[in-house]
N, C-alpha and C positions, 0 to 999 in steps of 0.2 A: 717496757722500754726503760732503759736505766738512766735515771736523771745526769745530769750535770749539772756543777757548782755555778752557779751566778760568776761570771767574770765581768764588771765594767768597762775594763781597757779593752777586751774584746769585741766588745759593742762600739763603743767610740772609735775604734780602727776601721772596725765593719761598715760604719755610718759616713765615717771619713770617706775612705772606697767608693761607697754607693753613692754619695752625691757627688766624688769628685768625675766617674765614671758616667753620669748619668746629665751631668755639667757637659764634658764635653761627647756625648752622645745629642744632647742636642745644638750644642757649636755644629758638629758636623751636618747633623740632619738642618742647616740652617734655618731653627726655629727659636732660634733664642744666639743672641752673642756674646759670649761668654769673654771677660776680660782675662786676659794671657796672664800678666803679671799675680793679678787676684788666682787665679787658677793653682799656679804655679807655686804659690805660697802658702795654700792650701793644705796640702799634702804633710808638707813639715812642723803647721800648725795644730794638726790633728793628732798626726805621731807625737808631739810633745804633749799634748794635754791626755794622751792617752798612756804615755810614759809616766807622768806626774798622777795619774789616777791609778793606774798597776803599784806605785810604790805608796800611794797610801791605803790602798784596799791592801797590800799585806800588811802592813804597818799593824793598823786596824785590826785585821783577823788574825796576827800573830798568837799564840796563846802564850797568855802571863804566866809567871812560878808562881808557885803558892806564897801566901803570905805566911810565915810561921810567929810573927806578932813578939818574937824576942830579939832587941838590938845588943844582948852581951853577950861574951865570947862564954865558951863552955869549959874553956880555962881554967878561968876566974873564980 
């Protein structure tokens, strides 16, 4: 089976989803009562922090240029 690259934002979307889906899975099954407002803010909280984690996981595994360790023109 062929691996896949670690993605974080993927997971924090995913995790978002699954508790907010499972939040009101038991609103519904009246086992738990879930606050509306909290609920509902949820969503857009998770997307951001998972927005904010996708742009420094590229950041982070960006690859650098090489160094070549000379600051003078070739000019000169």
């Amino acid at each position: 089976m062929k691996r896949h690259p670690f993605e974080p934002a993927r997971l924090i979307s995913g995790l978002t989803a699954l508790t907010l889906g499972t939040a009101y899975g038991l609103d519904a099954l009246g086992l738990w009562h879930a606050p509306g407002p909290w609920l509902f803010l949820f969503l857009p909280a998770g997307l951001l922090l998972s927005g904010i984690t996708a742009a420094v996981w590229t950041r982070t595994r960006r690859p650098h240029p090489p160094h070549t360790g000379s600051t003078s023109s070739k000019g000169s």
